[in-house]
Every structure is written in structure tokens, then in C-alpha cells.
MIDRENSE-452815 format. One record per residue (C-alpha): x, y, z; residue in one letter; residue number from 0. Coordinates in steps of 0.5 Angstrom, whole numbers, plus 500, padded with zeros to 3 digits. Example, Ala and Ser with C-alpha at 12.3 -4.5 7.8 and 13.67 -1.06 7.14 Angstrom:
<recs>
{xx=525	yy=491	zz=516	resn=A	resi=0}
{xx=527	yy=498	zz=514	resn=S	resi=1}
</recs>
This chain:
<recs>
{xx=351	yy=422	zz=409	resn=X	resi=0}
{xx=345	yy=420	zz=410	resn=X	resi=1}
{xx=344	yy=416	zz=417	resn=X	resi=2}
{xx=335	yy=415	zz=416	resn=X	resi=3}
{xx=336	yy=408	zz=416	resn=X	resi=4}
{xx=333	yy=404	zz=409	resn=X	resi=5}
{xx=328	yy=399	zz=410	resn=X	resi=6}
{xx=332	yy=393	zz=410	resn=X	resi=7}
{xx=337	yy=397	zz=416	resn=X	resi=8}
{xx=330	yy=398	zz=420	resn=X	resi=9}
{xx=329	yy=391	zz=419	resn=X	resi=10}
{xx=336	yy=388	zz=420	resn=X	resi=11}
{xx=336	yy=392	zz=427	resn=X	resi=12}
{xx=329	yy=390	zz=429	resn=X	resi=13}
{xx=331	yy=383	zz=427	resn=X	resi=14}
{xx=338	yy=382	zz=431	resn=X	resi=15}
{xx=334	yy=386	zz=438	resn=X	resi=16}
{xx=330	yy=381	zz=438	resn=X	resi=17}
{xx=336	yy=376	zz=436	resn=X	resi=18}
{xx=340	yy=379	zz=442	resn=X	resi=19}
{xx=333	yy=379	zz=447	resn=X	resi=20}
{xx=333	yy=372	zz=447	resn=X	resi=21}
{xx=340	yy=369	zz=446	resn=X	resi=22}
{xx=345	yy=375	zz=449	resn=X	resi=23}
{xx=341	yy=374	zz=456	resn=X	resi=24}
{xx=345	yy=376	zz=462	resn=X	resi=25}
{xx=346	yy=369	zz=464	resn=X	resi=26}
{xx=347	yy=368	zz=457	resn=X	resi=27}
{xx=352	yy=372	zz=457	resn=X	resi=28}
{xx=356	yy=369	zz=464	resn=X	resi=29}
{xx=355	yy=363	zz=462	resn=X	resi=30}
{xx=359	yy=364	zz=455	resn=X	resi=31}
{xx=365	yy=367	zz=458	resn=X	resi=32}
{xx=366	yy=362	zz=463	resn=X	resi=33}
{xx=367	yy=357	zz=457	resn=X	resi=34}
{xx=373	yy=361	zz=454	resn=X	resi=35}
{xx=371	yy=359	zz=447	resn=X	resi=36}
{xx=367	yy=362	zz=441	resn=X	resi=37}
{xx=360	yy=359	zz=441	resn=X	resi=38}
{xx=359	yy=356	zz=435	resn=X	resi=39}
{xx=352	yy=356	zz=435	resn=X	resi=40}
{xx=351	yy=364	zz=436	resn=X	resi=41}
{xx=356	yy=366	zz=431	resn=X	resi=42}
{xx=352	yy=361	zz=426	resn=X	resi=43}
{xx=346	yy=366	zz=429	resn=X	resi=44}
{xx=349	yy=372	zz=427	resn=X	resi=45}
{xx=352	yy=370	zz=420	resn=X	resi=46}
{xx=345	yy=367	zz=419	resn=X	resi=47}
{xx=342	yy=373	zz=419	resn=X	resi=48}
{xx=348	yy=377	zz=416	resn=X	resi=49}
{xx=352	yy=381	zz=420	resn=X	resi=50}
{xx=358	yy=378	zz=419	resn=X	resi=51}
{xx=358	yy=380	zz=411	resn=X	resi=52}
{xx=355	yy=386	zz=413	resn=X	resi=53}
{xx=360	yy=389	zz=409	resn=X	resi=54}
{xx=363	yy=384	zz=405	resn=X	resi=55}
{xx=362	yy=385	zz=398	resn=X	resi=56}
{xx=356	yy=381	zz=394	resn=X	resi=57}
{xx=362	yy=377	zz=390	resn=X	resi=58}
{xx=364	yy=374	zz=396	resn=X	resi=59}
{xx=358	yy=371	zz=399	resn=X	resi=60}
{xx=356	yy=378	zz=403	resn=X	resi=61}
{xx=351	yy=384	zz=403	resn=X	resi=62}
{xx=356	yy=390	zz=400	resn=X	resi=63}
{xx=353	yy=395	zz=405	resn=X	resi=64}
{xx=356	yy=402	zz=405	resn=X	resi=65}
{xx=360	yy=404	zz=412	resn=X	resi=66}
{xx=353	yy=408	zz=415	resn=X	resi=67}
{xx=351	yy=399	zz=415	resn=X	resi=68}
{xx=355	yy=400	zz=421	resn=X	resi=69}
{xx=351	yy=405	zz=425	resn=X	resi=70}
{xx=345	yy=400	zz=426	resn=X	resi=71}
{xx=349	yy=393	zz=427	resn=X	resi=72}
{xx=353	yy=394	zz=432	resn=X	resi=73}
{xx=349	yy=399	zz=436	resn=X	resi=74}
{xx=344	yy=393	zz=437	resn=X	resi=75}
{xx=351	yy=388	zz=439	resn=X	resi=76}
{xx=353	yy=394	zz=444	resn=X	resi=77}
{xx=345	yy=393	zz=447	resn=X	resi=78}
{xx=346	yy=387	zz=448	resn=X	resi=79}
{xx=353	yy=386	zz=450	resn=X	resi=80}
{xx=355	yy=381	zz=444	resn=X	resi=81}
{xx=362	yy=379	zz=446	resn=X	resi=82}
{xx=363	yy=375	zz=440	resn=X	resi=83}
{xx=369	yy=378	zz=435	resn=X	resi=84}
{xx=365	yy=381	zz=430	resn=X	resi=85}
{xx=369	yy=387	zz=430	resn=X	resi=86}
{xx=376	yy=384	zz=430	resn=X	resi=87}
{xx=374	yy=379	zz=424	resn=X	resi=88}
{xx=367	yy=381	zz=421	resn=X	resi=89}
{xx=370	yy=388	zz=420	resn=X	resi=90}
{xx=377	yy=389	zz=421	resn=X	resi=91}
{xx=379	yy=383	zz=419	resn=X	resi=92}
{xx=375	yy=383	zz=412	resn=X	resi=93}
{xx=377	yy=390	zz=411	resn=X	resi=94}
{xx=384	yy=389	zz=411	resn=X	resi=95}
{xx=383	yy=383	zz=406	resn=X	resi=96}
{xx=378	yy=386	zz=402	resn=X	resi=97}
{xx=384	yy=392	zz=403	resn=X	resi=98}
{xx=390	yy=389	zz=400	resn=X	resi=99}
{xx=390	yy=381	zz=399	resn=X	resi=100}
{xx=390	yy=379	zz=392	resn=X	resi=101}
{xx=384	yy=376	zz=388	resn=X	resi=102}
{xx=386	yy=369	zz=391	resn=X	resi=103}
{xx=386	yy=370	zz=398	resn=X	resi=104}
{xx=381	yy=374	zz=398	resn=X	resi=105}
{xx=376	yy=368	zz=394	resn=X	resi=106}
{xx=379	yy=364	zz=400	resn=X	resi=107}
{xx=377	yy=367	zz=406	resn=X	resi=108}
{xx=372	yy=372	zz=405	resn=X	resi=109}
{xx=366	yy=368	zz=403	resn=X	resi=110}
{xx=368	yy=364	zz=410	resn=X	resi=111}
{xx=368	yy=370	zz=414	resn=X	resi=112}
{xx=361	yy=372	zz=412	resn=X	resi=113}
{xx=358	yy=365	zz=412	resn=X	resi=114}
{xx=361	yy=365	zz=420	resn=X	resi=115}
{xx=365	yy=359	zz=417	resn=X	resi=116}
{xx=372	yy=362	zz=419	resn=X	resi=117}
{xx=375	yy=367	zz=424	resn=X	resi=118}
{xx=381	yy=372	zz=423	resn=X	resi=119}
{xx=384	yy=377	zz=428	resn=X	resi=120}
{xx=389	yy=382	zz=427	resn=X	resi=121}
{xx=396	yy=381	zz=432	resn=X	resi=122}
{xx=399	yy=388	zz=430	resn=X	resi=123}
{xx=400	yy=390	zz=438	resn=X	resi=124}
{xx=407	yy=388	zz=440	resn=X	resi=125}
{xx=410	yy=389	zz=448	resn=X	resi=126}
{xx=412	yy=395	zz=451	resn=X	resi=127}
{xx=410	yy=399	zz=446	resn=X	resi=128}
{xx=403	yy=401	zz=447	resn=X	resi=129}
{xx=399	yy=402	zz=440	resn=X	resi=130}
{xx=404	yy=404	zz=436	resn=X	resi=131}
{xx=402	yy=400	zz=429	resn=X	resi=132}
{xx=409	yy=400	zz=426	resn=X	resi=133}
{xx=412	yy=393	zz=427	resn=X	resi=134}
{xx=419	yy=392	zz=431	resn=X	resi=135}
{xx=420	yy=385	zz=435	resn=X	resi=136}
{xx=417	yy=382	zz=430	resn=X	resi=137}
{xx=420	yy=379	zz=424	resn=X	resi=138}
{xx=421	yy=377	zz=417	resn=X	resi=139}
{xx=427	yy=373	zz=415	resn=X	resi=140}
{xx=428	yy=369	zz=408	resn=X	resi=141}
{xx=433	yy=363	zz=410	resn=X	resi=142}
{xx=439	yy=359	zz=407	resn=X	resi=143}
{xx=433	yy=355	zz=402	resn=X	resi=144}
{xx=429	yy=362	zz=402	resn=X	resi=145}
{xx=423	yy=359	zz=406	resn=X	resi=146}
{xx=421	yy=365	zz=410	resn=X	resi=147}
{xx=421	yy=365	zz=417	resn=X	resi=148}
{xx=417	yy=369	zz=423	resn=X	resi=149}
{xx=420	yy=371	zz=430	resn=X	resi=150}
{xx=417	yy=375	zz=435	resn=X	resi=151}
{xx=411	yy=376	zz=440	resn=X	resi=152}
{xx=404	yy=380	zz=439	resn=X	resi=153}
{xx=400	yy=381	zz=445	resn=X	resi=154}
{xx=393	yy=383	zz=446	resn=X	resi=155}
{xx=392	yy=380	zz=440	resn=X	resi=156}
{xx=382	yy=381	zz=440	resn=X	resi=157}
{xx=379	yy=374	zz=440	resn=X	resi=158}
{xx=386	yy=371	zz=438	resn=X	resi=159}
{xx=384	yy=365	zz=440	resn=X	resi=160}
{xx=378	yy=363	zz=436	resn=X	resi=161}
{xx=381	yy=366	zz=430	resn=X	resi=162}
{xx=384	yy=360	zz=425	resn=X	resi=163}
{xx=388	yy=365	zz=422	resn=X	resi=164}
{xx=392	yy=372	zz=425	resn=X	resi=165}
{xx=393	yy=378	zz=421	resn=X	resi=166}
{xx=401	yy=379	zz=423	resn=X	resi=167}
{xx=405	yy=386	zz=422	resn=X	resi=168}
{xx=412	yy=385	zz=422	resn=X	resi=169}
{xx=418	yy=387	zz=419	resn=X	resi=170}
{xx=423	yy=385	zz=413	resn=X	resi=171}
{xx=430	yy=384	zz=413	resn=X	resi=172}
{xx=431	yy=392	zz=409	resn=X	resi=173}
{xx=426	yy=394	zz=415	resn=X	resi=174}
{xx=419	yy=395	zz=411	resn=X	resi=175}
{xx=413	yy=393	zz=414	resn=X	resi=176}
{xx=409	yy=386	zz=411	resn=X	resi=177}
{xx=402	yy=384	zz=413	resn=X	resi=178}
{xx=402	yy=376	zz=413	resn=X	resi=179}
{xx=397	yy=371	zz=414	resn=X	resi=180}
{xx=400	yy=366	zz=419	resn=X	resi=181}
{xx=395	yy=359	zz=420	resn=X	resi=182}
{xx=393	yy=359	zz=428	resn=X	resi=183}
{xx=396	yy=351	zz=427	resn=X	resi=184}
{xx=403	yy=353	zz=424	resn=X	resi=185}
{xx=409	yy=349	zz=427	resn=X	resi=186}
{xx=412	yy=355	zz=432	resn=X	resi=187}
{xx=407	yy=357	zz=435	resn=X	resi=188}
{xx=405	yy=358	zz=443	resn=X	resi=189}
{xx=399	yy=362	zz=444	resn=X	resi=190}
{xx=396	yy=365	zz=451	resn=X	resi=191}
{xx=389	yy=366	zz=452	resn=X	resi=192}
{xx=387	yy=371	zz=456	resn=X	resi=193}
{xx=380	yy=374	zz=459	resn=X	resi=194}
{xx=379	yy=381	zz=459	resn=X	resi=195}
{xx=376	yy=386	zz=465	resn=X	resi=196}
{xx=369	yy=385	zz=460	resn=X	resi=197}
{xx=369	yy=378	zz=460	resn=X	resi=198}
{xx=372	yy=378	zz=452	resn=X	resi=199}
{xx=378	yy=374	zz=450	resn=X	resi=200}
{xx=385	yy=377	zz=448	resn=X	resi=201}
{xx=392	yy=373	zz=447	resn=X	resi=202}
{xx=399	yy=373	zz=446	resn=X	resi=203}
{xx=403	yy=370	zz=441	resn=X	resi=204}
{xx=409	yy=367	zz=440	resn=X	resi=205}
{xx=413	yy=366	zz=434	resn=X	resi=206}
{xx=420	yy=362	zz=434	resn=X	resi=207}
{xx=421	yy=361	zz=426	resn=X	resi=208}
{xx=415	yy=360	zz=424	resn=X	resi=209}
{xx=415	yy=357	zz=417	resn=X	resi=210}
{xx=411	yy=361	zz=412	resn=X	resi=211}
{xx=410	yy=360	zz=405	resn=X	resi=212}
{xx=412	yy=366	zz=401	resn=X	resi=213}
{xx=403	yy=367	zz=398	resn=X	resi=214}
{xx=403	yy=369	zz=406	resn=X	resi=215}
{xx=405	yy=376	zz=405	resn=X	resi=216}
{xx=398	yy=380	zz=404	resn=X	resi=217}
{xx=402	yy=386	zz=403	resn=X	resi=218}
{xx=408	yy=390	zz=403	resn=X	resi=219}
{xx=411	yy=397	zz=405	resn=X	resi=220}
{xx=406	yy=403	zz=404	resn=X	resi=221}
{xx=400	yy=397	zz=403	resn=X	resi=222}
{xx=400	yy=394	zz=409	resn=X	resi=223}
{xx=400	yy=401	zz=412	resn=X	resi=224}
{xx=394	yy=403	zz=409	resn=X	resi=225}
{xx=391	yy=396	zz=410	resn=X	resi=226}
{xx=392	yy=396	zz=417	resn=X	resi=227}
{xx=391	yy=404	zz=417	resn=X	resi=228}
{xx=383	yy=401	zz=414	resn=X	resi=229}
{xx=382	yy=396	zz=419	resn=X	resi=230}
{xx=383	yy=400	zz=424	resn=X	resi=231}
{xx=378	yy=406	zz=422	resn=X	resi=232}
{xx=373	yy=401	zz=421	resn=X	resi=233}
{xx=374	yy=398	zz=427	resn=X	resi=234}
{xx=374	yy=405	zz=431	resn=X	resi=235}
{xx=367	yy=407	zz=428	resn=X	resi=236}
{xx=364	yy=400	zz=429	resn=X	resi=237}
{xx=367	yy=400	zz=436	resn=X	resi=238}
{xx=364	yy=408	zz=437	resn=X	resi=239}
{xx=357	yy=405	zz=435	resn=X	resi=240}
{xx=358	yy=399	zz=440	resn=X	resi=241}
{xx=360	yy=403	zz=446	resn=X	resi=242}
{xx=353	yy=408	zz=444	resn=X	resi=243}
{xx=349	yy=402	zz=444	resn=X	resi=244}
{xx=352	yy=400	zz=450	resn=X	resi=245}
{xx=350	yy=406	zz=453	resn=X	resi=246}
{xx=343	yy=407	zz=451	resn=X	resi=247}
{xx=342	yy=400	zz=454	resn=X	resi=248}
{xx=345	yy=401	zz=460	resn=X	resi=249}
{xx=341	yy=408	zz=461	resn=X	resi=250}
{xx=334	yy=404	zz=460	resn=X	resi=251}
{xx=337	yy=399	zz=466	resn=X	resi=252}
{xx=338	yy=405	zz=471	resn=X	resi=253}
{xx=331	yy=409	zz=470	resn=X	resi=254}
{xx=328	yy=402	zz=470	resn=X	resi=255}
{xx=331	yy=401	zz=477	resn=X	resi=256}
{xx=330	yy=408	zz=479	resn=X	resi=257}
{xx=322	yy=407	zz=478	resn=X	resi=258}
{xx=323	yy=401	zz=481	resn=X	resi=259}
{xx=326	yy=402	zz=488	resn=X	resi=260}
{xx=323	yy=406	zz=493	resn=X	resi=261}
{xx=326	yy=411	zz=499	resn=X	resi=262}
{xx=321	yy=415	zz=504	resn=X	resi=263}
{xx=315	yy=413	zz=501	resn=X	resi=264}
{xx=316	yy=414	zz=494	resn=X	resi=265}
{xx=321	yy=412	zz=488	resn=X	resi=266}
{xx=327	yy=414	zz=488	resn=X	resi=267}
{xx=326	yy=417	zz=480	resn=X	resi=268}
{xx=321	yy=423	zz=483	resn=X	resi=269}
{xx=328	yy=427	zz=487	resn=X	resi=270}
{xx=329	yy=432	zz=483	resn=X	resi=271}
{xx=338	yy=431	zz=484	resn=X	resi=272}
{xx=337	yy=424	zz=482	resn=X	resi=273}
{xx=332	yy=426	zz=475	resn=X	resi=274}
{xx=338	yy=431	zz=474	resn=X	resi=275}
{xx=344	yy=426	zz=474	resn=X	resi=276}
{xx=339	yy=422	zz=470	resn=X	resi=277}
{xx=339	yy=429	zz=465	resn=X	resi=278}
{xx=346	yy=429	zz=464	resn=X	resi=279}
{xx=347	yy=421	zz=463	resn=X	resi=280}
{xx=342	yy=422	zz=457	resn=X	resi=281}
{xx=346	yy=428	zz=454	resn=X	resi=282}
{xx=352	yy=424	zz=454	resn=X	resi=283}
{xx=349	yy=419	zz=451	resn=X	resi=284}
{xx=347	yy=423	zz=446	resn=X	resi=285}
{xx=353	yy=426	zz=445	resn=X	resi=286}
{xx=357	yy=419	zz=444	resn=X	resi=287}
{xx=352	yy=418	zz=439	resn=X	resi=288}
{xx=352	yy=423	zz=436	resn=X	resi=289}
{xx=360	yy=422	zz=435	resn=X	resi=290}
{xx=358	yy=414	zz=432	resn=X	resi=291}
{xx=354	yy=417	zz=427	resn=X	resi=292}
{xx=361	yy=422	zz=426	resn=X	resi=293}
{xx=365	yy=416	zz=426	resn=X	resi=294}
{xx=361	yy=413	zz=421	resn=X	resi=295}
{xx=361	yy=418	zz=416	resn=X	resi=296}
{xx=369	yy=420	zz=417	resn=X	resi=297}
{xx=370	yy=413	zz=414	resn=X	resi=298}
{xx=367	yy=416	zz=407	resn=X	resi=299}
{xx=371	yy=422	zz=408	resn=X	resi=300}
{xx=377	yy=421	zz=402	resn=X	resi=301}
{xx=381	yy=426	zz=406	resn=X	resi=302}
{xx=386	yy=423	zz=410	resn=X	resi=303}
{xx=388	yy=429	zz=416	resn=X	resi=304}
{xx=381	yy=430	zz=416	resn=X	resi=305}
{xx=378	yy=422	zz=417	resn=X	resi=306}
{xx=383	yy=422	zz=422	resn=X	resi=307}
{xx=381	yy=427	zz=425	resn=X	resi=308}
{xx=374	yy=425	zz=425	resn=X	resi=309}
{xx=375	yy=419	zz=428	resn=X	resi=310}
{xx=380	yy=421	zz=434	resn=X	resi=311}
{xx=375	yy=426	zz=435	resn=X	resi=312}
{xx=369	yy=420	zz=436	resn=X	resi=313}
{xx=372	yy=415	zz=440	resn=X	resi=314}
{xx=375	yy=420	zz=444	resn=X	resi=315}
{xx=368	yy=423	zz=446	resn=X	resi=316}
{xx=366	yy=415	zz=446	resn=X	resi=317}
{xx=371	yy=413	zz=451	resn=X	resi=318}
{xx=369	yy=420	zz=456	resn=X	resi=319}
{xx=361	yy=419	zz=455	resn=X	resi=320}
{xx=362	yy=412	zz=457	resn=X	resi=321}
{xx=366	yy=412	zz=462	resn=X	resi=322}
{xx=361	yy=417	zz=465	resn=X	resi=323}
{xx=355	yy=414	zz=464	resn=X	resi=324}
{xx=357	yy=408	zz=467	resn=X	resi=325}
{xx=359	yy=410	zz=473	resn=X	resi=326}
{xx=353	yy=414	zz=474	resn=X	resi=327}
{xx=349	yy=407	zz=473	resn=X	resi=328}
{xx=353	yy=404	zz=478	resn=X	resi=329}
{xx=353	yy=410	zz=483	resn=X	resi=330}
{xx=345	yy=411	zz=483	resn=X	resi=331}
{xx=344	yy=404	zz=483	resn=X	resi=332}
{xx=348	yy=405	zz=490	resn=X	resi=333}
{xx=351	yy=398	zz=494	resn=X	resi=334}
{xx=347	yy=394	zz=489	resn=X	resi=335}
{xx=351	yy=397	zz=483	resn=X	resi=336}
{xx=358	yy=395	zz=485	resn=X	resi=337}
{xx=355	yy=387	zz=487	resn=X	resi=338}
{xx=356	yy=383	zz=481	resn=X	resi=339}
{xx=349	yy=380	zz=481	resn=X	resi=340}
{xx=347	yy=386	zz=477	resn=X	resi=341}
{xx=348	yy=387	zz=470	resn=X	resi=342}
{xx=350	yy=395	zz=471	resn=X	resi=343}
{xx=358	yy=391	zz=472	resn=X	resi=344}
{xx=358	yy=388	zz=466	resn=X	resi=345}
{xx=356	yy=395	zz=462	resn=X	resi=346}
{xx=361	yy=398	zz=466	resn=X	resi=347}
{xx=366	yy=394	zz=465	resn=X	resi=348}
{xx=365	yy=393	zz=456	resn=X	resi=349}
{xx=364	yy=402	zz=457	resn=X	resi=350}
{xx=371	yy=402	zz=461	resn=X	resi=351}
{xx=375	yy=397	zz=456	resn=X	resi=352}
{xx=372	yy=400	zz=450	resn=X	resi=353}
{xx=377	yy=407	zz=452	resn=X	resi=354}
{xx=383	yy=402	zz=452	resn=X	resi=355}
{xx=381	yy=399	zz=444	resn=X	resi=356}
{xx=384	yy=402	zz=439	resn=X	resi=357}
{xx=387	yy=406	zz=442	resn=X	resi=358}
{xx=386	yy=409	zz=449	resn=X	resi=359}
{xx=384	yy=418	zz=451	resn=X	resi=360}
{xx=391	yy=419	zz=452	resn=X	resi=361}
{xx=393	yy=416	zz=444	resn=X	resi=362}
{xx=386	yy=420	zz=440	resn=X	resi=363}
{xx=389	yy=426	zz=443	resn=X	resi=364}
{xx=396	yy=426	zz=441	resn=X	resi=365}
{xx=393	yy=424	zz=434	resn=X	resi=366}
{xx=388	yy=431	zz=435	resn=X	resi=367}
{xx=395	yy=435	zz=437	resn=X	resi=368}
{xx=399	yy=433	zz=432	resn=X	resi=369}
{xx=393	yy=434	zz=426	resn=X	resi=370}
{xx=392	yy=441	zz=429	resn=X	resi=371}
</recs>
């Protein structure tokens, strides 16, 4: 695969900087969070500059982009520590339709994904039991009438409440996995919204007998397992070259503030053990960057193990690079770095959730072990 950014990449990527510089500032950021709901006016932002059709198909109002088109964007959105749900709903979301819905679902919803005129989020994370993506608590029952009916609970669920629909995996009556498009206002439902250590959102929801058409079933059996097993992936990649932004980002500041401050007559830069840790951030960025670019690549590799193994391999090393370079930043920043007055705290904290998305260290390594 051919990572040399084409011309429109450069331009997209130059364009969403300057996007991020003047609308992702740090007070930007702050004030976002504190209102605990999805900004209209930067979402319209970003679907006007045609980051949530990325990979959306041009017959559906979208760009078609190859999956190297993650690589460009979402390193932009790790800089600035864009907290919107692209990756739960411009890419996961839109996978996982354009995966497995049929032509009528997929004609209603993916054109108002790419324009930023509706959000889906996937609910496929049940309590206590980790990452596991089979459904069990949750499920699907016909009634007397034959009307389908949706019980259980999903947690976690990224950016559940700004989404107008969720993706739910549940469980049928003979026990086969079904992915269902659940309306966010549908009668039964309680939902709890969450902030998350990195100031992102997160929620549980409550299903009691939700009444559900049966055009909510988007796939059934092996199809809803490769569908989410999709969404997943493309997830994973865009989060690894998010976390490589993030990194790089996060770097700048740290070198920035060590030019700047000054210790015994001169900036803390010129010792040499502080230059030295400066040298091993720099090769853990790259490192991870370097997975971004393999996990980029693994999603056009048509062998499952090996995609699988590929994508493992670079969120894992996305989780141990991050975790790394954020907490050098925040130690060579001194006391400062641990005040939340500085935006080093933000990066640190967007760079230790990342390992618990999709699957934290402990969940890439047993998938490592068992394609070994």
C-alpha cells in the first residue's frame, strides 16, 4: 500500500489543521466537554469539509476513499484532540451499514452520515463481560403478535447519547447473533450518559421490551459477526492513527516547553539527560506511527489471521507508545504537568483511554497468542 499522500490527502489534511488550530483550541476543547452534548456547529464543520464521508461511498453522498484515507485524517483529529464521534459513527458506524444493510437502510442513512445530519454509535459491549462482542444479555424475542421485542443492557456504548440510532448486538430465540437498528427515541428505553477520563462521552442503555420493527434487523448470524468484526477493524485503524497524532502533538508541546523554560541560566532543552528522554519519546512516536500505517494497511489485507494480526500488533504498540510518551511529557513538565491548567493533561489522559478502546493491552495480546 502506498502511504505518499495524493494531492487531495495533502490538501484535506492541510485544510482540517487549519480547521483544528482555529476551532479545537484548548479552551475550545474545555468548553465542549462541560456542555455534555454534541456541537452542531463543529460537526456541520467537519461534514463540510468532508471528513465524515471519508469513506462513505460517492452513491451515497460520500468521497469512496480507500482505507489508506484514514491515515491523513484522523492523525489531523488526534493533534487537536477532536473529541467528536467520527470514529464511533463516521467510520465505524458507516462500516458497518455499508457492510451488511440492505440498499433501503443503507440509502436512508448513510447519506446523513456523511452530510453530519445523523449519528450512530455502536452498543455491542454488555456488563461484565469485557470486550467480548458475542451478545448474551441482551436479547431478541418475537411476541404473541409476532412483534419483536429488545431486552438487556449495553454499556460503554462511545458517544451513545448523541447518536439518533445505535447499532445493538443481541441474541435471538435459537441463539444466533442479530445487529439491530434501534431509534434513540424508541419507547423503553433509559439511557445514562457518562463523561469519560478524556473528557469524551459514553453511555449505558436499558432496553425493556423495546418494540421493534422487524426492517430493524440489519443482519443475522455469520453477517452480523463479520459486520461488527468490520467495524471494529476500521475502528481500531483510525483510533491508532489518532493516537499517532495525539502523540506527535503532544511531543511539539513538550519540546516547546523545554526551549522555553529556563533552570541554572539556561533551558532546560540543553541537558543532556532531558535531550535523551526527548530522543526516546521521538522513537516511540514513530514507532506508533509506524503501526498507524500498519493498521491502515492491514484493513486491505483480504486474509483474516493475518488482518487480525496486524491490527492487534498496532494497537497494542499505539497503547505502549502512548502511554510512554505522555507520561514522559508530564513528567518533564515537572509539577506543572500534573496541574490541569496545561493541556499536557488532556493528552495524557485522550493517550491512556485509547488502550482501553476496542479492546485494551491485555485483549490484543491474547488475540496475538491465539493466531500464534
Amino acid at each position: 500500500m502506498d502511504f505518499a499522500y495524493t494531492e487531495e490527502q495533502r490538501m484535506l489534511a492541510d485544510s482540517l489543521r487549519r480547521l483544528v488550530q482555529d476551532e479545537w483550541t484548548f479552551a475550545q476543547r474545555r468548553a465542549r466537554a462541560a456542555e455534555a452534548a454534541l456541537d452542531r456547529r463543529a460537526w456541520t464543520q467537519l461534514a463540510e469539509l468532508g471528513v465524515l464521508g471519508l469513506n462513505v461511498a460517492a452513491a451515497y453522498g460520500g468521497f469512496g476513499e480507500p482505507p489508506a484515507s484514514l491515515l491523513p485524517v484522523h492523525l489531523e483529529l488526534g493533534r487537536g484532540l477532536v473529541s467528536e464521534p467520527v470514529i464511533p459513527s463516521a467510520v465505524m458506524g458507516a462500516t458497518l451499514i455499508a457492510a451488511c444493510a440492505d440498499a433501503a437502510v443503507q440509502q436512508q442513512w448513510l447519506p446523513a452520515l456523511a452530510a453530519g445530519e445523523a449519528v450512530v454509535a455502536l452498543a455491542y459491549q454488555e456488563p461484565g463481560r469485557r470486550y467480548d462482542t458475542e451478545p448474551e444479555q441482551c436479547r431478541l424475542q418475537a411476541d404473541a403478535a409476532g412483534a419483536l421485542r429488545l431486552s438487556g443492557a449495553k454499556h460503554l456504548v462511545w458517544h451513545g447519547a448523541a447518536a439518533q440510532a445505535w447499532i445493538v448486538s443481541a441474541r435471538d430465540a435459537a441463539g444466533e447473533p442479530q445487529l439491530l437498528l434501534v431509534p434513540a427515541d424508541a419507547p423503553g428505553v433509559t439511557l445514562l450518559d457518562t463523561p469519560t477520563l478524556d473528557r469524551a462521552r459514553c453511555a449505558r442503555i436499558d432496553f425493556d421490551r423495546t418494540p421493534l420493527p422487524a426492517a430493524a434487523v440489519i443482519a443475522s448470524g455469520a453477517a452480523a459477526r463479520a459486520g461488527l468484526a468490520a467495524a471494529l477493524e476500521w475502528g481500531t485503524a483510525a483510533l491508532c492513527a489518532h493516537a499517532a497524532g495525539a502523540m506527535e502533538r503532544l511531543l511539539e508541546i513538550t519540546i516547546e516547553y523545554l526551549k522555553t523554560r529556563r533552570q541554572f541560566g539556561q533551558p532546560l532543552a540543553a541537558f543532556q539527560v532531558l535531550q535523551h528522554r526527548m530522543a526516546d519519546m521521538l522513537v516511540a512516536k514513530e514507532m506508533g506511527l509506524s503501526m498507524a500505517y500498519v493498521a491502515a494497511a492491514a484493513l486491505s489485507e483480504p486474509d483474516r489471521a493475518q488482518r487480525r494480526r496486524m491490527l492487534a500488533s498496532a494497537k497494542l504498540e499505539a497503547a505502549r507508545a502512548g502511554r510512554f510518551v505522555a507520561q514522559s511529557a508530564v513528567q518533564l513538565h515537572g509539577g506543572m504537568g500534573m496541574t490541569d491548567e496545561l493541556e499536557v493533561g488532556d493528552y495524557f489522559k485522550r493517550l491512556t483511554m485509547i488502550d482501553q478502546l476496542l479492546g485494551d493491552s491485555a485483549e490484543q495480546l491474547a488475540v496475538l497468542e491465539e493466531l500464534a
